[in-house]
C-alpha positions as CSV (number, residue, x, y, z in Angstrom):
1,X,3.7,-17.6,2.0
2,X,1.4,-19.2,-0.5
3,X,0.3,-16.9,-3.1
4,X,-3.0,-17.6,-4.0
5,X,-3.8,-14.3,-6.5
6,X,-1.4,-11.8,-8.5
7,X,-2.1,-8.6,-10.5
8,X,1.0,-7.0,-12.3
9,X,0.1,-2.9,-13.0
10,X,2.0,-1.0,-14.7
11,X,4.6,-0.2,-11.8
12,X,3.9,-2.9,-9.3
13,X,2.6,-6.4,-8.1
14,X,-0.2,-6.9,-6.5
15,X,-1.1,-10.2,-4.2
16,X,-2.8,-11.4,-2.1
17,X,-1.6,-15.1,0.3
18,X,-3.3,-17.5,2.8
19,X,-3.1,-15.0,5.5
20,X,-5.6,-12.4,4.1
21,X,-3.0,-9.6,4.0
22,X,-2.9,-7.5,0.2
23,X,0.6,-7.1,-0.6
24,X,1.6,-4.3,-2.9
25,X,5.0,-4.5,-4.1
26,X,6.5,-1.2,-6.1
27,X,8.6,-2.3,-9.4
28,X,12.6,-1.1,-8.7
29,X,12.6,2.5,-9.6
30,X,8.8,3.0,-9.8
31,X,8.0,6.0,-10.4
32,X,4.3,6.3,-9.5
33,X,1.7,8.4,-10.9
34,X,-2.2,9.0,-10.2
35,X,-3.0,7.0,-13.0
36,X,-0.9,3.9,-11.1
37,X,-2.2,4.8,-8.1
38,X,-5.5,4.3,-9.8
39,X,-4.5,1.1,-11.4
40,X,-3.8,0.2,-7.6
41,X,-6.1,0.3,-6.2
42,X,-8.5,-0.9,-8.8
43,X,-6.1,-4.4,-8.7
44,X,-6.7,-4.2,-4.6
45,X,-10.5,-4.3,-5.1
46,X,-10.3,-6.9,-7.5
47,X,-7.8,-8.8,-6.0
48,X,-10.0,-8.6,-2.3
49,X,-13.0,-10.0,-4.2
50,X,-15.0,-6.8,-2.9
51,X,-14.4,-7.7,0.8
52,X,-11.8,-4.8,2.9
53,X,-8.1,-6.6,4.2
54,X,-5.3,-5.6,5.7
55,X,-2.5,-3.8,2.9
56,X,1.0,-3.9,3.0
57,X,2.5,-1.4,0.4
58,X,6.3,-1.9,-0.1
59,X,7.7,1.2,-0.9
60,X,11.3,0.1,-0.4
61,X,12.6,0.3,-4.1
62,X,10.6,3.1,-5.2
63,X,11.9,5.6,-7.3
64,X,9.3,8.5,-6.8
65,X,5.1,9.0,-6.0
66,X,3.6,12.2,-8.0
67,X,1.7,14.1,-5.8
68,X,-1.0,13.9,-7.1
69,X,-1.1,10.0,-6.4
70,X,-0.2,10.8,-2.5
71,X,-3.3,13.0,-2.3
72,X,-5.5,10.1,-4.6
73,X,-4.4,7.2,-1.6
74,X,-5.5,9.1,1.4
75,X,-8.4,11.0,-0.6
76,X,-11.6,10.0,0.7
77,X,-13.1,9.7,-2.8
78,X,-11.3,6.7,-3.5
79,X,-12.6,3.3,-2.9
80,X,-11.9,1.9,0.0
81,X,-10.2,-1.2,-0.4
82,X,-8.4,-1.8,2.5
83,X,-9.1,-2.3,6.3
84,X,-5.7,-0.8,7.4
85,X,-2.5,0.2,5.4
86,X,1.2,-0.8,6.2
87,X,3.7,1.1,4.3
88,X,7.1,0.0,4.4
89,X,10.5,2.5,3.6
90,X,13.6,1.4,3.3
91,X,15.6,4.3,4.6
92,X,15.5,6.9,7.7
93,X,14.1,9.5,5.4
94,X,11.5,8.0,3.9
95,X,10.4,7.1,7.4
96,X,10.0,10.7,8.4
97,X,8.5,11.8,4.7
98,X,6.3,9.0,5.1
99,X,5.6,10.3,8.6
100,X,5.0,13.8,7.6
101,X,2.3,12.9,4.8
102,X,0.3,10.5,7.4
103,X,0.3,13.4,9.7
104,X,-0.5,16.2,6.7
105,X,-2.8,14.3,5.0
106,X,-5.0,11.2,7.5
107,X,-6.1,9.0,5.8
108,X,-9.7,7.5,6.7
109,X,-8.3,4.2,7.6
110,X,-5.9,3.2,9.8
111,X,-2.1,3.2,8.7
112,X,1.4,2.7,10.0
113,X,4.7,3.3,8.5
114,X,7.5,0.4,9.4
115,X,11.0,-0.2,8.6
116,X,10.5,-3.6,9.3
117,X,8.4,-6.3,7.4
118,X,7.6,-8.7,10.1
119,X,6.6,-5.5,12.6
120,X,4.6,-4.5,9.5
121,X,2.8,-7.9,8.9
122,X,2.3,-8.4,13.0
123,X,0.7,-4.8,12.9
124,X,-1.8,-5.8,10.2
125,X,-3.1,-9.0,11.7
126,X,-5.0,-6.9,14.0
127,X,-7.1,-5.8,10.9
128,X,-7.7,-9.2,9.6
């Protein structure tokens, strides 16, 4: 993977590669809050040039999400920045949290939770 654009927030990376596909990477022990969550997605649209791809969020080192950020990412006041969302846990339980707040909350676009990066990436090239 050639990256081709990268936007550091304040608790994560932001990029985007040859194949179209936003990746979000959390910092180790991120601890994300609405205004990151702002910062976010704000980096997505910029880093998409204004055009919707597919998102793969890495969740996988991630120390915590506020709330208040979980409600901002599936809130439809948002901008929409992405054609589909791939979040990917690193452990049983996150899986089933993860799980939970899909089901709780559904989100306006599609999204997927994987343990496994390459399921996660096949998944979004069907939103390319």
């Amino acid at each position: 993977m050639i990256k081709s654009a990268e936007i550091k927030t304040s608790v994560s990376t932001v990029s985007i590669a040859d194949d179209g596909i936003v990746r979000v990477v959390v910092d180790p022990e991120g601890e994300e809050t609405l205004k990151n969550a702002e910062e976010v997605i704000a980096a997505i649209a910029k880093i998409g040039e204004g055009r919707l791809h597919p998102v793969l969020v890495d969740t996988r080192s991630m120390k915590s999400i506020e709330v208040e950020a979980r409600k901002y990412y599936a809130s439809d006041e948002r901008p929409r920045v992405g054609s589909a969302v791939a979040l990917l846990v690193g452990s049983t339980v996150s899986m089933v949290i993860g799980n939970f707040w899909l089901t709780i909350n559904k989100p306006s676009y599609p999204s997927h939770i994987f343990s496994s990066e390459e399921s996660a990436l096949e998944w979004l090239k069907g939103y390319s």
